[in-house]
C-alpha positions in Angstrom: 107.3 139.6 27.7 107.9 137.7 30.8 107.1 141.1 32.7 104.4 141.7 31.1 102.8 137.8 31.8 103.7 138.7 35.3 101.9 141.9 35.4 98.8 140.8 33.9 99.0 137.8 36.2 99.5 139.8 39.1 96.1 142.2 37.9 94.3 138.9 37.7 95.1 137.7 40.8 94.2 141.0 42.2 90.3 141.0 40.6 89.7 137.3 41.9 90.9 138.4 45.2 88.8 141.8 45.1 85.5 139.6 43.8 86.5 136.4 45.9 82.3 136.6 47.4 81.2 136.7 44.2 82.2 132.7 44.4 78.9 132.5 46.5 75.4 131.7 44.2 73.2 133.6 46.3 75.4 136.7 46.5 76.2 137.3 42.8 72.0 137.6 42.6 72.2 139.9 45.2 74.9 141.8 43.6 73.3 141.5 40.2 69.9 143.0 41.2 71.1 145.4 43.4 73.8 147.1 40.4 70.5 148.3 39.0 68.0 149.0 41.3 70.8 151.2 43.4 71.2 153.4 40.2 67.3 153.8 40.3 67.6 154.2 43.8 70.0 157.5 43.3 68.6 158.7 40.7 65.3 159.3 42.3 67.3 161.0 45.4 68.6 163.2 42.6 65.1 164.2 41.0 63.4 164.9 43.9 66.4 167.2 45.3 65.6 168.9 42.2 61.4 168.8 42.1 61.5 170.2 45.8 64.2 172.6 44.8 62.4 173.7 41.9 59.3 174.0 43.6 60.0 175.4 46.5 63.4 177.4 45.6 64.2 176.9 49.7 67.3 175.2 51.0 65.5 174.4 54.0 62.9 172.4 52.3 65.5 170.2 50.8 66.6 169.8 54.6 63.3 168.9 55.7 62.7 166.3 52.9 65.9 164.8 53.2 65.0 164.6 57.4 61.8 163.1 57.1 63.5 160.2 54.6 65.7 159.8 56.9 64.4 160.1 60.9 62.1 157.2 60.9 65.7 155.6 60.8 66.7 157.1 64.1 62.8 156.4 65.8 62.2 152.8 64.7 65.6 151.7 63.9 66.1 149.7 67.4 62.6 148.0 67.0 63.6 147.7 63.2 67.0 145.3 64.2 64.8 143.2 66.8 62.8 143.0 64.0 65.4 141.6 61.6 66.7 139.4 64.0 63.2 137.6 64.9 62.0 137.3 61.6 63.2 135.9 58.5 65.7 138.5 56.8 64.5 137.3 53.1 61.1 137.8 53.4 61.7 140.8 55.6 64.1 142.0 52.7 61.5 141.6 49.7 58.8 143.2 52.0 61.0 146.0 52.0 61.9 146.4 48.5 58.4 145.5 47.2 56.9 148.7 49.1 59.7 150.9 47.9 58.6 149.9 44.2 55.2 150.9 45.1 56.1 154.3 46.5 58.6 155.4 43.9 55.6 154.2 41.3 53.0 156.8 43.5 55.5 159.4 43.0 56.4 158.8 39.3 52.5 158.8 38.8 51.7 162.6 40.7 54.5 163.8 39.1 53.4 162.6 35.7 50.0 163.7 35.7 50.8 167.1 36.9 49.4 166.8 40.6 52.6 166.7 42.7 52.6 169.1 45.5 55.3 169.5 48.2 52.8 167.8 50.5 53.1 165.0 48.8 56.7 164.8 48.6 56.7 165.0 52.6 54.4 162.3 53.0 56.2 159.9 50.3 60.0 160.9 52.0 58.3 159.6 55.5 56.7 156.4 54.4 60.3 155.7 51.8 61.9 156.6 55.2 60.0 154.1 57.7 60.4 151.1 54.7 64.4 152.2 55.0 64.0 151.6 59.1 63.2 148.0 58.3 64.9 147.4 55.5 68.4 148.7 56.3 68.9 146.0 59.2 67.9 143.0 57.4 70.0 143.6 54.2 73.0 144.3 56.2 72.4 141.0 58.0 71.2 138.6 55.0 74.3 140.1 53.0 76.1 138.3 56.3 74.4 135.6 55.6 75.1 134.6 51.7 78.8 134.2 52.4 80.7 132.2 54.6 82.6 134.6 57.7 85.8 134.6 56.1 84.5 136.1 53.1 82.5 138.6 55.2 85.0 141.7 54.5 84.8 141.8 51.4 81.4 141.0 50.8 80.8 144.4 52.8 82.9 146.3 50.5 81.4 144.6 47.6 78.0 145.8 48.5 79.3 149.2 49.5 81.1 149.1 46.1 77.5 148.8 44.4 76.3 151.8 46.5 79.0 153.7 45.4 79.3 153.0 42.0 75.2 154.1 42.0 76.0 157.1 43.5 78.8 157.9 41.0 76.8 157.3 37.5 72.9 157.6 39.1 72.9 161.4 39.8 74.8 161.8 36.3 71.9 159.8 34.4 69.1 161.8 36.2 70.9 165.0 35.6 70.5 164.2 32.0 67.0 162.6 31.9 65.4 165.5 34.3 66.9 168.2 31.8 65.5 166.3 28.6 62.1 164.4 30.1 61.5 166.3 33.7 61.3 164.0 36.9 58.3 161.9 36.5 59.7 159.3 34.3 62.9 158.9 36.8 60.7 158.0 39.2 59.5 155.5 37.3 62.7 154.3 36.2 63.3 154.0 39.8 60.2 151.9 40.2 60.8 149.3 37.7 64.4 149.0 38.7 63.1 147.1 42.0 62.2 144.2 39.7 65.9 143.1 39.1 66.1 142.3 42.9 62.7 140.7 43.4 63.5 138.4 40.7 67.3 137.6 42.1 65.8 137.1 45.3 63.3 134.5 43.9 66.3 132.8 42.0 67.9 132.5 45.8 68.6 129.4 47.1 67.7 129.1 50.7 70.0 129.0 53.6 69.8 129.0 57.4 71.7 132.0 57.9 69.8 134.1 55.6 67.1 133.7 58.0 67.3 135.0 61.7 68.1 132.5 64.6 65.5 134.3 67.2 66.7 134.5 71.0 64.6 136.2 73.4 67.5 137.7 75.5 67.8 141.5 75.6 64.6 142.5 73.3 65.1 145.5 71.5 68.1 147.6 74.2 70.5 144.2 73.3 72.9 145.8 70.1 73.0 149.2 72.5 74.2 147.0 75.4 76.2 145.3 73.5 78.3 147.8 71.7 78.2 149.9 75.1 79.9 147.8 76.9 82.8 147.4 73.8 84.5 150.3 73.8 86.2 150.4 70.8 82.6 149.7 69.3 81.4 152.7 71.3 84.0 155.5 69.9 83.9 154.5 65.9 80.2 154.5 66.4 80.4 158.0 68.2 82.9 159.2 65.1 80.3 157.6 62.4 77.1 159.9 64.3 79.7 162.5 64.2 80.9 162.6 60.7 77.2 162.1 59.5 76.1 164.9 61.9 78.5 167.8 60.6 80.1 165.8 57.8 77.1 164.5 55.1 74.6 167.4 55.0 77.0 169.0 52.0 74.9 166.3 49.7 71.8 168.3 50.7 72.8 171.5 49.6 74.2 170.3 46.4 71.7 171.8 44.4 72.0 175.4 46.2 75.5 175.0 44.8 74.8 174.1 41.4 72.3 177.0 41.2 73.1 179.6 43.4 77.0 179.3 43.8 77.9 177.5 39.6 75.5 179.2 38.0 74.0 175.9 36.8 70.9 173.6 36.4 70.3 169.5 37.1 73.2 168.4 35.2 75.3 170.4 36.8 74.0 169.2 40.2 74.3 165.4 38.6 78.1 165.6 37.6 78.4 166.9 41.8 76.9 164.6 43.4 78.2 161.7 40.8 81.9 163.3 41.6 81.6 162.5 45.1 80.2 158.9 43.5 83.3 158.5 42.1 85.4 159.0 45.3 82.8 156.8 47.3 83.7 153.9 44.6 87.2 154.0 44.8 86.9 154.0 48.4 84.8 150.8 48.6 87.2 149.1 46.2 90.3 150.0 48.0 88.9 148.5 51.3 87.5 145.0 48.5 91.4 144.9 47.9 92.1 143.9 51.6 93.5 140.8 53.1 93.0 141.6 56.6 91.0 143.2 58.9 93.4 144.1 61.3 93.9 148.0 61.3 90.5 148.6 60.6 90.5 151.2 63.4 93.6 152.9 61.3 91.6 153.4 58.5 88.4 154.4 60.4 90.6 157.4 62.5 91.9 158.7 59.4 88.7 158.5 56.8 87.2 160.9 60.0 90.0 163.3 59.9 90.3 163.8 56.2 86.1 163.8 55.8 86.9 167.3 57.7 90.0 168.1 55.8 88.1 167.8 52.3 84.9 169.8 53.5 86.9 172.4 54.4 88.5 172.4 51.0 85.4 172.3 48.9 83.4 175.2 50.9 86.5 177.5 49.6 85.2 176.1 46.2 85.6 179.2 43.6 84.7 177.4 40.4 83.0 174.4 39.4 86.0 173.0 38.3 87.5 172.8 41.9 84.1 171.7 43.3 84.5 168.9 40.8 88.1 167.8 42.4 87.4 168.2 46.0 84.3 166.1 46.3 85.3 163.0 45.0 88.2 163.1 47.9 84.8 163.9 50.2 83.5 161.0 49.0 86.5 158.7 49.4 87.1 159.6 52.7 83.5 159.3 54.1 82.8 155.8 52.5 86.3 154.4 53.8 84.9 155.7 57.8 81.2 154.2 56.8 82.6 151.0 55.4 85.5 150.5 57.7 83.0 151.0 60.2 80.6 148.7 59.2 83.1 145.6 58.6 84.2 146.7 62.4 80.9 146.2 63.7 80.2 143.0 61.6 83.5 140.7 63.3 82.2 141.9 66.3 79.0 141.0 65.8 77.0 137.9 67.3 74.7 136.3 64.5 71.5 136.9 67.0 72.5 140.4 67.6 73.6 141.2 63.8 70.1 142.7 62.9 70.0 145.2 66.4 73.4 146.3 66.3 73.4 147.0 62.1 70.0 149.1 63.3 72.6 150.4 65.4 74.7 151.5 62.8 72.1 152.6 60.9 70.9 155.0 63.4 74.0 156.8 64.1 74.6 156.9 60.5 71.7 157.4 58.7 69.8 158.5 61.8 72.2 161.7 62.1 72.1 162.8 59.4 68.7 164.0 58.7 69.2 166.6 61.7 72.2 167.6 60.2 70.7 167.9 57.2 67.4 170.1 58.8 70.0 172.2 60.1 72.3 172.4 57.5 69.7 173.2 55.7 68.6 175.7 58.2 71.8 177.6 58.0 72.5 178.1 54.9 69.2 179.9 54.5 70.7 182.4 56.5 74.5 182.1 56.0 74.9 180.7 53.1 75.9 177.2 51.7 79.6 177.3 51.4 79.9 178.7 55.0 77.5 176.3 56.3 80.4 173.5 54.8 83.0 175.5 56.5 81.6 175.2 60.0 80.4 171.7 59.0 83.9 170.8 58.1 85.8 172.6 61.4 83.7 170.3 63.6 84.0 167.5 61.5 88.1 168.2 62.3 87.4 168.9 66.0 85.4 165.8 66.7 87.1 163.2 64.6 90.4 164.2 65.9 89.1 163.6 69.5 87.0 160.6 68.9 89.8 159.0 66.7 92.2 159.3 69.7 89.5 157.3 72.2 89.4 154.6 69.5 93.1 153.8 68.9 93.7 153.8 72.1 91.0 151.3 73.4 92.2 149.1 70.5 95.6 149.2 72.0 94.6 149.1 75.1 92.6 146.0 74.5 94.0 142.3 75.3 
C-alpha cells in the first residue's frame, strides 16, 4: 500500500511539475483556446493536402501550395518581429487570428458551393501565409509574456505540447470527416474553431509584458545581429534551417504515400500524418518534464541526428504498418530539435528583441521549409517519394552531424 501512495504521489507530483504555467490566469486561456483552434488549424492543412491532391493528382502542386503558405514567412518575417516588438503583441495576436478565421471561412465557402479552383487555393495559401509572417512572432513573444521567466521553459513546451497533440488527433479527424462529408465543411470547422481563442483572449487580463516595450535601436537587422554575434545561437539556428530544409518536406508528400505507395485514400493519409502527431506529443511533453535548461544543446545535437536517422528508416517503408512505426520517431525527434531550439533562443533572448529574433526562428524554420518542400515536391515527380526521403534523410545525417559538432563545442567553449 505504502508503495503504491508513493507511486501515485510521485505521478502527481510529476503532472503539477509538467503543468506548473498552467498556475498563470492568462496562460490557461491561451492554452484553452488554442487546444481547439490548433486541431482546426491541422485539420484544414490535412483537407487541402488532399483537395489539391485530388484536383490536381501532382506532387509538385502540393509542393507549391505548401511554399506559398509558407515563404511570406522567409520574405516578411524580419519586418514581421520589428513589428511584434513595436506594437502591442495582443492586439497584434487577435489581428492575426481574426484574418485567419476569415480566410479559412472563404475557403470553406468555394469549396462548398462547388467553385474552388487550384487558383484559388494559391491565392488563399499566400494571404494564410503572410497572416502566419505576423502572427508567428507575436505569439511566440506574448506566450513569454503570460508567465513569469522561470516558468518560461515549460510554458514553451506546453504550447508546443498543444501543437503537437493537434497534429496527432487533427489529421485523424479530417481523414474521417473528408471521407464521409468532403473538405468544405472542415474548412469550416477550421473557421469557427478561431472563436475559442478570440474569446480567451477577451477573458485576458492585461499585463505589461504582453505588450511590446519599443526601442528604436537596430530596426529590423537587430535579432540577426544579435544571434550572429552568439555563436551557439548561430549553429542550432543553422541545424534548425537544416533539418527543415532536407528534414520536413516528408509531411508534403504524405498523400503521394498514402495513394501512390499504401494503396490508400484520406484516412489513410490522416492516421500518417497523426502518427508523426503522436511522436511530436511525446516529444513536447518529455522536454514539459524538465527541471533545467542546462543541456539544451545535448538535446538539440541529437533530435538533429536522429531526425536523419528516422527519415532514412521510413523511406525503406514496405508496408503501411512500418510507415506507421517510423514516423512517430520522425516526429519525436524533429519537435525535441524545434522545441529545444526555441527554449534556447528564448533565455537568450532580450525582452525588446524577443519579437525579431522569434521572426528569426521562424524564418529558418518555417521559412525553409517551403523550398524544401517545392523541391521535395519537385523530385519526387521524377524520382519518386520514398527516394526523395532517402536523399532528404542522408543530408539531414550529413548536416546535423556537422552543425551539431559547431554547437557543442561553442557551448563548451563558452565562459
Amino acid at each position: 500500500m505504502f508503495i503504491w501512495c508513493a507511486s501515485n504521489a510521485r505521478r502527481a507530483v510529476m503532472t503539477l511539475h509538467i503543468a506548473r504555467s498552467l498556475r498563470h490566469r492568462n496562460f490557461r486561456l491561451y492554452f484553452l483556446g488554442q487546444l481547439l483552434s490548433l486541431h482546426g488549424t491541422w485539420m484544414q492543412s490535412v483537407a487541402q493536402a488532399w483537395l489539391v491532391y485530388r484536383l490536381t493528382d501532382s506532387s509538385f502542386m502540393l509542393g507549391l501550395v505548401s511554399f506559398l503558405n509558407l515563404a511570406p514567412v522567409l520574405l516578411l518575417g524580419l519586418f514581421a518581429g520589428a513589428v511584434a516588438d513595436r506594437y502591442s503583441r495582443y492586439r497584434l495576436f487577435w489581428t492575426t487570428q481574426t484574418l485567419a478565421m476569415l480566410q479559412a471561412f472563404t475557403l470553406g465557402a468555394l469549396t462548398l458551393g462547388g467553385h474552388v479552383q487550384v487558383t484559388h487555393i494559391l491565392i488563399l495559401a499566400t494571404s494564410l501565409g503572410v497572416i502566419h509572417a505576423f502572427e508567428i512572432p507575436a505569439r511566440h513573444a506574448l506566450v513569454a509574456g503570460l508567465v513569469e521567466r522561470a516558468e518560461l521553459s515549460n510554458a514553451i513546451a506546453l504550447n508546443s505540447s498543444l501543437f503537437n497533440l493537434a497534429r496527432f488527433l487533427g489529421p485523424a479527424l479530417a481523414g474521417a470527416l473528408v471521407a464521409v462529408l468532403g473538405e468544405g465543411p472542415v474548412f469550416v470547422i477550421n473557421g469557427v474553431s478561431f472563436l475559442t481563442v478570440l474569446l480567451a483572449l477577451a477573458a485576458m487580463r492585461p499585463r505589461p509584458a504582453m505588450h511590446a516595450r519599443p526601442s528604436d535601436t537596430g530596426g529590423a537587422l537587430a535579432g540577426l545581429r544579435f544571434a550572429w554575434r552568439q555563436v551557439p545561437l548561430r549553429y542550432a539556428l543553422g541545424l534548425v534551417a537544416l533539418v527543415s530544409f532536407v528534414g520536413t518536406p516528408y509531411l508534403v508528400l504524405m498523400p503521394v504515400f498514402a495513394r501512390e505507395v499504401f494503396g490508400g485514400g484520406a484516412q489513410q493519409l490522416g492516421l500518417l500524418i497523426g502518427a508523426a502527431g503522436l511522436g511530436a506529443l511525446l516529444a513536447a511533453l518529455r522536454l514539459a518534464q524538465r527541471k533545467q535548461n542546462e543541456g539544451l544543446e545535448r538535446v538539440i545535437v541529437f533530435s538533429g541526428v536522429f531526425s536523419g536517422v528516422d527519415l532514412l528508416l521510413f523511406s525503406q517503408a514496405g508496408s503501411f504498418t512500418f510507415a506507421l512505426a517510423t514516423l512517430p520517431l520522425i516526429g519525436f525527434a524533429i519537435t525535441s530539435l524545434v522545441a529545444a531550439t526555441n527554449t534556447f533562443l528564448q533565455l537568450q533572448a532580450e525582452d525588446n528583441l524577443r519579437g525579431r529574433l522569434m521572426s528569426l526562428f521562424s524564418m529558418v524554420f518555417l521559412g525553409a521549409a517551403p523550398l524544401g518542400n517545392l523541391l521535395a515536391g519537385f523530385a519526387a515527380q521524377h524520382i519518386g517519394a520514398p527516394r526523395t526521403v532517402l536523399a532528404s534523410a542522408l543530408l539531414c545525417l550529413a548536416g546535423a552531424a556537422g552543425l551539431g559538432y559547431g554547437l557543442c563545442r561553442s557551448v563548451s567553449a563558452k565562459p
